[in-house]
N, C-alpha and C positions, 0 to 999 in steps of 0.2 A: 401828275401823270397817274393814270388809273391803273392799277394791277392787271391782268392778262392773268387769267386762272384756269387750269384745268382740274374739273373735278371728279372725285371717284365716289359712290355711294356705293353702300353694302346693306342691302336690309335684313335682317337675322330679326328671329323671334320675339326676342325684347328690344332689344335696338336700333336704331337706322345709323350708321355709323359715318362718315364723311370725310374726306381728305381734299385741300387742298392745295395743289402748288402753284406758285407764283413762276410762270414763264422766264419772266426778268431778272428776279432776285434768287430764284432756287427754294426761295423760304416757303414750308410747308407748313401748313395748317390743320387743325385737327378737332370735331366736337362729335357730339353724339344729343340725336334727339328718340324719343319712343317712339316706337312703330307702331302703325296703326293697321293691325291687322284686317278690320272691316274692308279697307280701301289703304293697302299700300304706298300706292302710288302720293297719299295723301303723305304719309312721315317722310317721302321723299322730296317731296317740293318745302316741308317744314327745313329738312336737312339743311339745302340750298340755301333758302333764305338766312338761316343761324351762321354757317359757314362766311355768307355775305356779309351779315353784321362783325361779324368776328377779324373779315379782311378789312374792314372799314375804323379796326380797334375800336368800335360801339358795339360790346355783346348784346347789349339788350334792347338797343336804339333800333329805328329803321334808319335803313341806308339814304345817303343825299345826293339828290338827281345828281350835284358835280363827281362826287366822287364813287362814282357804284363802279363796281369793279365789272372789269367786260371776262366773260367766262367764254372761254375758247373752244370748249371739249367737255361731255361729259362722261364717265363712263360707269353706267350698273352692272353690279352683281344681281341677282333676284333666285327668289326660292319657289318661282310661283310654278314651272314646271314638276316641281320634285315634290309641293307638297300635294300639288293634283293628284300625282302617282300614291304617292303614299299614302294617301285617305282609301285608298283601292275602292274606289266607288267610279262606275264609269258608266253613266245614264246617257242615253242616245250615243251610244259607239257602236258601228256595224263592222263587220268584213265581209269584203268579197273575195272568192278565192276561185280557182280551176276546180273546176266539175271532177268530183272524185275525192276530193280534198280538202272538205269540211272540217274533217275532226284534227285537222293538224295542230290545233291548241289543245287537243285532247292529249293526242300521244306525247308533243313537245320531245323530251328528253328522259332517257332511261336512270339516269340519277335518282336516288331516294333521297329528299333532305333530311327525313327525319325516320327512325325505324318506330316498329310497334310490336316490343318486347321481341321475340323471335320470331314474330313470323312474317312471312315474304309477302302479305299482305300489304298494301297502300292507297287509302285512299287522296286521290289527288286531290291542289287546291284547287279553288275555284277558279275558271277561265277567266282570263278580260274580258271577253265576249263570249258569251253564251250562246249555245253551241241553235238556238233558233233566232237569234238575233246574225247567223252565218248565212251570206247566199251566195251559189257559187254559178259559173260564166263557162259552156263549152267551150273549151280552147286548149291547145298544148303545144308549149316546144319541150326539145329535148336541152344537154347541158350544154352542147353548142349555141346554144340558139336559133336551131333549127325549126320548122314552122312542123309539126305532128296533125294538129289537127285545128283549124281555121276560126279566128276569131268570128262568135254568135253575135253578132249587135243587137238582135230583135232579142236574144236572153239578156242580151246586159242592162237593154232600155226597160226590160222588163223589171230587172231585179233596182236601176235606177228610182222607179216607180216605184217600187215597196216599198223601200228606205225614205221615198218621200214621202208617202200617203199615211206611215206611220212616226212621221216626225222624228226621224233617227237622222242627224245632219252631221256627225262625226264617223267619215269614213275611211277605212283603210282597205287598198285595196292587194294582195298579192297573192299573184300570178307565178306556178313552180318555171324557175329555171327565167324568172322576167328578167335576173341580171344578166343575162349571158345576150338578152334582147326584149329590149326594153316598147317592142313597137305593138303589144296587146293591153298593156298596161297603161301605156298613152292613146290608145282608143276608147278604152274603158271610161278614163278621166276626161273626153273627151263628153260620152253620152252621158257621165252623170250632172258637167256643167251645162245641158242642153235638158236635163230632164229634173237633174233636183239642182237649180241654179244658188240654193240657201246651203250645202253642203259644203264641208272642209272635208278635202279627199287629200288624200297622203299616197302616193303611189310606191312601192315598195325600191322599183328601179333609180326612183329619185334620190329616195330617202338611206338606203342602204345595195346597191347595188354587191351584193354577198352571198356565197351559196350558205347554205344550212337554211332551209327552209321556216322552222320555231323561229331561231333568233329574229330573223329577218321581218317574220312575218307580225311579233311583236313590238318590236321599233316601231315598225310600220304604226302600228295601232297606237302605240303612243304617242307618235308626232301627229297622227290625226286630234287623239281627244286634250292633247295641249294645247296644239294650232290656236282655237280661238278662244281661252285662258291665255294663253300670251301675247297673243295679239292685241286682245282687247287690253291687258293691263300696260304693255309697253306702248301703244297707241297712247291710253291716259295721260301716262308719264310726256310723250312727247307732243300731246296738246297744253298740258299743264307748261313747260319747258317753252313751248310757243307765245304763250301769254305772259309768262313771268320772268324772261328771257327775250334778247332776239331772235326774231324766226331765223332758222338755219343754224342754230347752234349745232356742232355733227356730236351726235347721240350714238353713244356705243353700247353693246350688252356684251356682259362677258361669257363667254361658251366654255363647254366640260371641255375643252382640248388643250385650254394655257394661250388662245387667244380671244379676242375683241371681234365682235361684227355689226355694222352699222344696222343702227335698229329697224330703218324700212326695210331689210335685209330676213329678219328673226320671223315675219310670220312665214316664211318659205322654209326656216330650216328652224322648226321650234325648238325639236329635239336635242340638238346641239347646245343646249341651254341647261341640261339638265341637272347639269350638277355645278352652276355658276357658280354663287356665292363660294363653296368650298374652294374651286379651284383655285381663286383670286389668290384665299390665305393662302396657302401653301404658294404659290408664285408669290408674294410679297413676303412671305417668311424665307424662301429661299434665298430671297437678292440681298435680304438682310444678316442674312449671317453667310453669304460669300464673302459679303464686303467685312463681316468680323473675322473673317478666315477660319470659317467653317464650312467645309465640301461635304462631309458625311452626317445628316441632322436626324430629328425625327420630328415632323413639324404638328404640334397639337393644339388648335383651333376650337377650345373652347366657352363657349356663348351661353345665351340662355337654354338654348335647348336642349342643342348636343355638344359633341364634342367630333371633329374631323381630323383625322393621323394621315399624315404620307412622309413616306421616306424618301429619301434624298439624296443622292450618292453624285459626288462629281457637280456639285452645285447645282443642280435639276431633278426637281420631280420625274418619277415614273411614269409613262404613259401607258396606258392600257387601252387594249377594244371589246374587252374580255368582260365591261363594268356588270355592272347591276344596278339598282335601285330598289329597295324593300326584294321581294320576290319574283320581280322580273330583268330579263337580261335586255341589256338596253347595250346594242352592239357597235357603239359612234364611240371614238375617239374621245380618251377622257382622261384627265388627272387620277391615279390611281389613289385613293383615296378609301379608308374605312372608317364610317363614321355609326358613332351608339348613340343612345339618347342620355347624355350624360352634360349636363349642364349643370347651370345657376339654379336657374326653372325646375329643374328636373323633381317632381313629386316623391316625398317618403310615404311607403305605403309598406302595409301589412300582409303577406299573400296567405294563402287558404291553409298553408301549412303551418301558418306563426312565425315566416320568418323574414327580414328587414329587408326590403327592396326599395333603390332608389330608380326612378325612371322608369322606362321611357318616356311615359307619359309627364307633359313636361305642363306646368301653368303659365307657359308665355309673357306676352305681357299686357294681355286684358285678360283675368283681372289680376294676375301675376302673383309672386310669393305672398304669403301671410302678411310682412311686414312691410308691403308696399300700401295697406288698408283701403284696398280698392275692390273686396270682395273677395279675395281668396279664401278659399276653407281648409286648406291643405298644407301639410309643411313642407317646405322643399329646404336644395341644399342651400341658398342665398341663407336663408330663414336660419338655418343649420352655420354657418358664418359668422351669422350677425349677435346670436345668443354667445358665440365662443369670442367675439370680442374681434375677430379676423377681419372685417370690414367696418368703416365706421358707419354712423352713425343717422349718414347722409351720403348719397352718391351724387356723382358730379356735380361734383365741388357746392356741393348742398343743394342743387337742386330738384332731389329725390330725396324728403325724411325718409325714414326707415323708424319704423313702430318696433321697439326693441321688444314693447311686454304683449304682443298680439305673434310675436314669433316665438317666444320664452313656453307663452301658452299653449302656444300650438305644438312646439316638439316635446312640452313638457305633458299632455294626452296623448303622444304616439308612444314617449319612453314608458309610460303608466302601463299600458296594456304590452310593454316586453318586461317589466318590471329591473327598468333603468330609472335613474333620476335623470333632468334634463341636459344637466352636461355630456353624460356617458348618452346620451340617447342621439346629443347631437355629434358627436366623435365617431360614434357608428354612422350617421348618416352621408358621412364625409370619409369615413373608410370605405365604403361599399361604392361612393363616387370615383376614390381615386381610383379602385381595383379596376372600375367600370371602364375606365379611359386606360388603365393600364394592360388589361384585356386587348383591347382595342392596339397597344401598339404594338401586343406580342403579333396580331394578328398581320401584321405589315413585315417583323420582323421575324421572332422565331419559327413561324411557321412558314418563314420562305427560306428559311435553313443562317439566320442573319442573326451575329446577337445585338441586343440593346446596347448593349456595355461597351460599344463600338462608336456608340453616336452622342451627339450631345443633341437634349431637348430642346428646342425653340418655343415655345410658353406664351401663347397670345390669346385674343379674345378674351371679352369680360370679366370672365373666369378665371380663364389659361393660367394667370399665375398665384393662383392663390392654395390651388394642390401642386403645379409644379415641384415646389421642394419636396414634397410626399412621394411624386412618380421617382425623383431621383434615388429619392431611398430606397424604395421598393424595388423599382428595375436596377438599381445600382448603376445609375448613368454615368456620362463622366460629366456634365454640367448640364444646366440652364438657361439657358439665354433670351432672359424677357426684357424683348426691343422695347426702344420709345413710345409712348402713347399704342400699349399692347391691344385694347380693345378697335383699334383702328388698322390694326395691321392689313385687314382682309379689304378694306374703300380703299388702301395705300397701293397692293397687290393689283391693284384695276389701273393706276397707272403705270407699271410695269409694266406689262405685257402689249405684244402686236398685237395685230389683224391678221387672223387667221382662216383659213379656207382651208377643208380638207376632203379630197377627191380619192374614193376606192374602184378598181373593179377586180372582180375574181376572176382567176387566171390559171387552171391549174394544171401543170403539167411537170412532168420529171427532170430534172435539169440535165439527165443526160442526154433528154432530148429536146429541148428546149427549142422554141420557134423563137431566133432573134428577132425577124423581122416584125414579127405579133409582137413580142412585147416594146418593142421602141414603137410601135402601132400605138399601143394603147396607151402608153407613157406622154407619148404625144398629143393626144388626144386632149388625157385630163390634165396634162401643164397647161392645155389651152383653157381651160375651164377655168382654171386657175389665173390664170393670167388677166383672162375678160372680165375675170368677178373682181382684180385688184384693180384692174382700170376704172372699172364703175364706182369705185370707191374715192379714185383721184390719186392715185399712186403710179409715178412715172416707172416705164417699162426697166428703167437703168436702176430705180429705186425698190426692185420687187426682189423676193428670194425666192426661189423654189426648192424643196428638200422632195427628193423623189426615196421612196423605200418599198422592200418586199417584205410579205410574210412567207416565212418560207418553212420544212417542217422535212424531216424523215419521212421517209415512205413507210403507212402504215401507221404513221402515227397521226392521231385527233386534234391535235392543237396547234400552231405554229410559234412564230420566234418572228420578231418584225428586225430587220438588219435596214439601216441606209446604203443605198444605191449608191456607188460612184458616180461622180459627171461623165457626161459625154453618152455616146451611143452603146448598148447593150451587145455586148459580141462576147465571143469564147474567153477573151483576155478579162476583161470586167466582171463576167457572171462567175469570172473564179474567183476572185473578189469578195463578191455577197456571197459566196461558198464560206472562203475560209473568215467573214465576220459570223456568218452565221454559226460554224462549229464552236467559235469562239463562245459567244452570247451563250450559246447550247448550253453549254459546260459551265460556265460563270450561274447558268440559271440553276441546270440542275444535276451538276458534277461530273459531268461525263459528256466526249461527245464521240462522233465515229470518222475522226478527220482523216485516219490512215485507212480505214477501211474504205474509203468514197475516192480517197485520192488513187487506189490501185483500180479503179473502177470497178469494184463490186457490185453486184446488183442483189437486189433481195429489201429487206427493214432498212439495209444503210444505206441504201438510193436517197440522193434530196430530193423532191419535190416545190415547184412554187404555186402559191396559192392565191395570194390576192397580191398586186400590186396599187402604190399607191404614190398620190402627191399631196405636198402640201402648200400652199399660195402665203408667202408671208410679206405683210405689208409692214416696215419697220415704222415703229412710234415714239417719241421720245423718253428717254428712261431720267427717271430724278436726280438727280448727286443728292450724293450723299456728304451731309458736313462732318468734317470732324470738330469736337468741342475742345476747350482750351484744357488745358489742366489745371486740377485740382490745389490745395494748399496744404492737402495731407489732413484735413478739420474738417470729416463729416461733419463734426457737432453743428455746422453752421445750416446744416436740413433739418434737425429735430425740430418739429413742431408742437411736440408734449408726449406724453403718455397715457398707455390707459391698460386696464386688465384683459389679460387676452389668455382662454384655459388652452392650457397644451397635455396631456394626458387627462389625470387629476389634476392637476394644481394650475393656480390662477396664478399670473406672474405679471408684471408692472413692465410695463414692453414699452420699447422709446417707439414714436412714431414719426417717420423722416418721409420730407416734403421732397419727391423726385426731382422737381426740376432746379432744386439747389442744391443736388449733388452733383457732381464733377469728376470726370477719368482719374483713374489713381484711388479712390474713396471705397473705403473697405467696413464693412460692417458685418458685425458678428452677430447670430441668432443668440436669442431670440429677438426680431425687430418685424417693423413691420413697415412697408412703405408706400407712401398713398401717393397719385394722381390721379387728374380727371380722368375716369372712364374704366380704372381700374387700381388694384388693390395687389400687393405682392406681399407673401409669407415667408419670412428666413427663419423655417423652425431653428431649435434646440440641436445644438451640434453643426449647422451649416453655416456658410459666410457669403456672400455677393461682394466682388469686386465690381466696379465700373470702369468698361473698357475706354476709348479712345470717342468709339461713335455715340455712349451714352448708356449702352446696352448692359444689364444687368447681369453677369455672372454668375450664376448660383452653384457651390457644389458644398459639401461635406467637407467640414471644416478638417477632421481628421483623415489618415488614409484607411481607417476602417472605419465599414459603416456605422453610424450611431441606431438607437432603437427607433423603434416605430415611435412616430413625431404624436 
């Protein structure tokens, strides 16, 4: 009988990563192939095939017409939205906007990112679109959506015309006040498909129906100049998937929100795509240490490039609407997420002042670290590992040499010119790593008023565990927790999660006056939206969720607070409800709320206000079990598979080296060790220990109850 397999892929900067599962048996599977940056789409279909071989137990074999395994599902993570954005280059992107309203990417936000010395001076960064690459459309409503002044068709067909004559085919169009009414903005997209028919037009009303005009108006602009960058590349993937598969296999991508959407689905909602790959990890690092009984984590998603942190309270990631991307605000529903350039890849370099910088800037994986001998000139932190004896020798399971005296040489030129010799040069390179990602998680936690020492770290990606034991000493955590086949965590994370749909409109009115009928109006409207988009997926009506919620906020204040909506219909008994979750959440967020002041009906700052309401369409998918393993005999020795010199300060030390998948629950191993499987590499410095729990999952903490020195 042939396997029934659903797959998950991840493509990250160095590697294409794969998962897996057997429908029938629960048994989950796991390899990793290089990514092939040129063409994506190509390490993905390599992925597949390997995966295939591997369920057929012939790694290296092709599979046999009897027994090829039938794949049920696929589902990607992809980075191709986010790295579009982040190269900040945006050739042929236009906007259309309301006459008057050109410079709106000018003003933006009153925020200063950065000061210059003292003075109130600033110059702004560069637009998305440049402010002659703008053309704007007579037309105006007010925040009702009232009609002001009369959609121009002969300016629109006009300004259509321009944008085509000058080969500008990435457009976005928004219109002030288009969410409040949505019927100028679908006129507009009306004349640009009748006059530039070659155009990807992104309409603001579709794409983010939200007041705040900036935000809005650059979403907008980024789901235009993704559009057909994602289009084309998820298209590839699922021509490729047609050929080397059954046609109709259902093909999934994973969206910044913690769900799945069918890929003919992605080039209408590109932007929803933005921050895939990461959200996966952190959804797959989540369900993995609920099920170790860990609710409070800090999940760090370390790869070749970067490194991705999100916190976790109550076994679930944060949601946020509030994201960003490099320097723009990208205002759609997202795994809240802070990610540095802090990886494998991540380049050692020298800055203008003398002093050791690692990253951002990462060497991927064409032509990748020093010691991968595929053209690199640079030393990074892999390179910086492999000289201190931390990784062997060879990656997965040897089929990646690693060039020990081409990394040796290369960090031993970087220490020359700080005048280090090459151990201390690469110990630096790996301290300014861990700080880089340690940075990074104060940023999730201390500076949201949370401490670290509250959480235990989750340790995945390529990387992930091989400073883990560093972050704990540093942040003084209380453990580590690097899951099974850690560089897989985030393809694993894509079979975890639903089908997601998420529906806004802005609504804003005072709760003390609150129009029920409007908002069960509107509530109703986009459950229906929701509802139609899970049918057309094939999920029955009895098989659908819906989660309705508000943003809701003080009067007077700039920001909101998102609270879920109770069921049933919206009346004075309910909305006191999302009243008193929202004081709640208020005060949880930022230590105070004004629940006595609002309940004597004060008016003034402590009035509520609501702002946008919203839904979300959830299509339930099947989640993996999780096995437990048998126990142990109390005889790690029976994982060492040798040793070898590995420097931990100064000093070189004769380290055992244990083969993960013949350790066993109960199995306790004292630093200094080090423990290898395919796809990834874990460090038990000096003073720490790793237990193995029940599920497999590595323990890591501080062997003593005070912390030991810097490892």
């Amino acid at each position: 009988m042939s396997r029934r397999l659903r797959i998950g892929i991840d493509t990250g900067g160095t590697f294409t990563d794969v998962v897996a599962i057997d429908d029938a048996t629960g048994e989950i599977l796991t390899t990793k192939t290089p990514s092939t940056p040129h063409d994506p789409s190509i390490g993905v279909l390599d992925g597949i095939r390997k995966i295939l071989r591997l369920a057929n137990g012939a790694p290296s074999a092709p599979e046999t017409a009897t027994a090829r395994p039938v794949v049920t599902a696929v589902s990607h993570g992809t980075t191709v939205a986010t790295n579009a954005l982040l190269q900040e280059r945006f050739p042929g992107l236009g906007l259309i906007t309301t006459q008057g309203f050109r410079h709106v990417l000018e003003i933006a936000r009153q925020a200063v990112p950065r000061g210059y010395g003292n003075s109130y001076f600033w110059v702004k960064p560069e637009r998305i679109v440049p402010l002659h690459l703008v053309r704007e459309v007579p037309e105006r409503l007010n925040f009702r959506g009232e009609v002001l002044r009369s959609f121009d068709e002969a300016s629109a067909a006009e300004a259509a015309r321009w944008f085509r004559d000058r080969s500008i085919d990435s457009i976005g169009v928004s219109f002030i006040h288009a969410y409040a009414n949505p019927e100028h903005e679908q006129r507009m997209r009306v004349v640009l498909e009748r006059e530039h028919p070659g155009a990807h037009v992104s309409i603001s009303s579709d794409v983010l129906p939200e007041y705040r005009e900036y935000e809005r108006t650059v979403t907008t602009l980024v789901d235009a100049f993704v559009k057909s960058r994602v289009s084309a590349y998820v298209g590839a993937i699922q021509g490729r998937l047609d050929t080397e598969l059954e046609r109709g296999v259902p093909f999934y991508v994973m969206k910044s929100n913690g769900g799945v959407i069918s890929a003919r689905e992605v080039a209408a909602q590109p932007i929803t795509t933005i921050l895939s790959g990461p959200a996966a990890g952190a959804l797959g690092a989540s369900m993995l240490a609920r099920a170790a009984g860990y609710d409070r984590v800090l999940t760090a998603d370390a790869g070749g490039t970067s490194t991705d942190v999100c916190l976790v309270e109550h076994g679930a990631p944060g949601l946020t609407t509030d994201g960003a991307v490099g320097r723009f605000p990208v205002k759609v529903p997202m795994i809240d997420i802070v990610t540095v350039g802090a990886g494998g890849g991540s380049v050692a370099w020298i800055a203008p002042d003398g002093g050791l910088k690692v990253g951002p800037r990462s060497a991927g994986a064409d032509p990748g670290p020093l010691c991968y001998g595929r053209g690199g000139t640079e030393p990074t932190v892999t390179d910086a590992h492999l000289l201190l004896g931390r990784i062997p020798p060879r990656l997965l399971g040897g089929e990646i040499p690693l060039d020990v005296e081409r990394a040796r040489n290369g960090v031993a030129a970087l220490g020359a010119r700080l005048g280090l010799g090459p151990a201390r040069a690469a110990e630096g390179v790996l301290e300014i790593a861990a700080w880089n990602q340690a940075n990074a998680i104060q940023q999730v936690s201390v500076k949201r008023g949370l401490d670290p020492r509250d959480y235990t770290l989750v340790a995945f990606g390529g990387s992930g565990p091989l400073l883990a034991g560093w972050l704990v000493d540093l942040l003084h955590l209380r453990a580590a927790l690097i899951p099974l086949s850690p560089g897989n965590v985030s393809a694993f994370g894509l079979l975890t999660v639903d089908l997601k749909n998420d529906y806004v409109q802005t609504f804003v009115q005072r709760h003390d006056r609150l129009d029920y009928a409007a908002v069960n109006a509107h509530l109703a409207r986009l459950e229906g939206l929701a509802r139609a988009a899970l049918a057309a997926e094939g999920f029955a009506t009895d098989d659908m969720r819906i989660v309705r919620s508000a943003d809701l906020r003080y009067f007077g204040q700039a920001w909101e607070v998102a609270v879920e909506l109770p069921a049933g219909t919206i009346d004075e008994r309910t909305a006191a409800v999302a009243a008193d979750s929202f004081h709640d959440a208020h005060e949880q967020r930022y230590g105070y709320s004004y629940r006595h002041a609002t309940d004597r009906g004060t008016t003034g700052r402590q009035t509520m206000e609501w702002v946008n309401v919203r839904v979300t369409g959830i299509g339930p998918i099947a989640r993996p079990a999780l096995r437990e393993l048998p126990a142990g005999d109390d005889r790690p020795a029976r994982a060492l598979s040798g040793e070898r010199a590995v420097i931990f300060g100064d000093k070189a030390v004769k380290c055992p080296i244990y083969e993960r998948a013949r350790l066993a629950p109960g199995d306790v191993l004292n630093g200094p060790a080090i423990v290898e499987e395919y796809g990834a590499t874990t460090v038990v410095y000096p003073g720490q220990r790793i237990v193995v729990d029940r599920l497999g999952n590595l323990i890591l903490t501080r062997a003593a109850e005070e912390a030991p020195g810097r490892p």
